[in-house]
Steps between C-alpha positions, in 0.01 A plus 500: 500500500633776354372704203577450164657722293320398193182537559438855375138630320481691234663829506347842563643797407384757828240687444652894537415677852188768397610727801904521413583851580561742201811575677659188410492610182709768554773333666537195315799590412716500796658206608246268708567263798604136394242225635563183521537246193186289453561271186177571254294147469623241250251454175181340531510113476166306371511244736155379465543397098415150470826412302737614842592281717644537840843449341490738242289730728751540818807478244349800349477681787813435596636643171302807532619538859860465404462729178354782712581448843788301579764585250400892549595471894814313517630702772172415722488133399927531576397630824250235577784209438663566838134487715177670563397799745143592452350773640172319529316221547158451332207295582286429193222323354551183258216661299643466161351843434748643756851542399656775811781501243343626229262686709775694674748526295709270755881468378713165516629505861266736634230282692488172675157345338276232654194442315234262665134489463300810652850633574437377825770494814450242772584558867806371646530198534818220516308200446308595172530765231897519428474562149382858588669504884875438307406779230434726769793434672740486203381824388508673859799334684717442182429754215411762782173652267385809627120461422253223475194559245226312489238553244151369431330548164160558312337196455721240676364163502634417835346773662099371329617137589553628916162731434326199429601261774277355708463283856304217396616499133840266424754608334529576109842442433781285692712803593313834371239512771760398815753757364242794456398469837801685599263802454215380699484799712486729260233276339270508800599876581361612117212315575443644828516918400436398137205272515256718248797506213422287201729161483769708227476845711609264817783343308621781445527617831626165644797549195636793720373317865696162419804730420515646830456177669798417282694822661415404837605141512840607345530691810487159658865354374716627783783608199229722377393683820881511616557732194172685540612568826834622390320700251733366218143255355158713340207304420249620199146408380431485156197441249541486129173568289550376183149564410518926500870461529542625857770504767496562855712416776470521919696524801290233685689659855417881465212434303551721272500456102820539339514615175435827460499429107275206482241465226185427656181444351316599857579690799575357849603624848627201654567574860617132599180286401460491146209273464282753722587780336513406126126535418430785747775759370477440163457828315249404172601700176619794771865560304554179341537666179760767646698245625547304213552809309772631742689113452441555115225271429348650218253279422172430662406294806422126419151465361423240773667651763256584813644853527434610176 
């Protein structure tokens, strides 16, 4: 369930920030704060060449992971030998284009991963569901994590699968369409305030709804709510856009985006009903380019993108 570590893309140098101050310049050469160690990414591997097989291919990983990873960390991996404490525990997609490792940088030891389809969270329940019920409670009652993330993505295949459900249709798949329906309401609320949206516009407002149907059935497993009530438990939203390579994340109870930092390729005001609100407040071409100019996106908005 959990991510692996070597599944990484090609590497990208950064592209340099356009707005850096020219008084960095100028001070460059005084000692700067230390930051966290975040291990680069290990060489490319050609897994899709015909002549690799999943032998060679995963024992090549490996190799690269030990080479550039592993034997550069031996006091983390030391560390690690005696047990785990994560600080969080992630909800994410089985989308093989969504790696929360590689997307955030995420650390051996850092987060408690379950990865399901639609990175979906089903109510509490005793009689069904205990994969996901005993992950929850391992990571809250045992490992004592201090946030729970979940996070939806860009063109999840889950979320088009619930989109597309209907009454008198059966069911497509043995377990896709039962499990999906975990996000039923959120189906029939995007359909409800959303009705007008085009089938992909609706998707990807139900990829942020299903999420906080997620966040509210977690607030059904009594060790959740007991440490929400102690205040000792937070509980974030998440979407990953792997299309314009966008981030966001909510507070589903104050309502209020998080991330002061995000990239966004639009501009909301959520005020507790995202759905509603996503096609009403967004602000067309309005400072899209200052924004991604102030994150150091020097390049232009996506050809297809609607806001350009």
């Amino acid at each position: 369930m959990g991510a692996c570590c070597c599944c990484f893309p090609v590497y990208k140098p950064a592209r340099e920030n356009p707005m850096r101050s020219t008084r960095e310049s100028l001070i460059q050469h005084k000692p700067r704060p230390t930051t966290p160690y975040h291990p680069p990414p290990p060489p490319f591997i050609t897994y899709t060449d015909k002549g690799m097989n999943a032998v060679e291919r995963f024992k090549t990983g490996f190799e690269n992971f030990r080479n550039t990873i592993y034997d550069k960390r031996p006091e983390l991996f030391e560390r690690l030998k005696t047990g785990q404490s994560p600080k969080y525990m992630v909800f994410s997609c089985a989308d093989s284009r969504v790696c929360p490792t590689l997307t955030f940088g995420l650390q051996p030891g850092e987060a408690f991963t379950v990865r399901n389809i639609a990175s979906m969270v089903p109510a509490y329940d005793k009689r069904g569901q205990c994969s996901i019920g005993s992950a929850i409670e391992y990571a809250v009652v045992v490992l004592k994590v201090e946030c729970i993330i979940v996070i939806g993505h860009s063109c999840c295949g889950g979320i088009k699968e619930l989109l597309s459900l209907k009454e008198d249709r059966p069911n497509t798949f043995h377990f896709v369409d039962d499990w999906v329906k975990i996000g039923l309401a959120a189906k029939k609320k995007v359909e409800r305030e959303n009705m007008l949206l085009p089938f992909d516009d609706q998707c990807t407002v139900l990829e942020k709804e299903a999420v906080n149907v997620s966040l509210r059935n977690l607030q059904s497993y009594p060790f959740v709510k007991e440490r929400l009530q102690k205040g000792t438990l937070k509980l974030l939203g998440a979407r990953y856009d792997f299309v314009y390579g966008s981030f966001e994340m909510w507070d589903l109870r104050s309502g209020r985006l998080t991330s002061s930092a995000r990239l966004m390729s639009m501009k909301l005001e959520w005020k507790g009903t995202l759905s509603s609100t996503y096609i009403h407040t967004v602000s067309r071409k309005l400072d899209l380019r200052h924004r991604h100019a102030w994150h150091g996106l020097n390049h232009d908005l996506h050809p297809h993108s609607p806001w350009a």
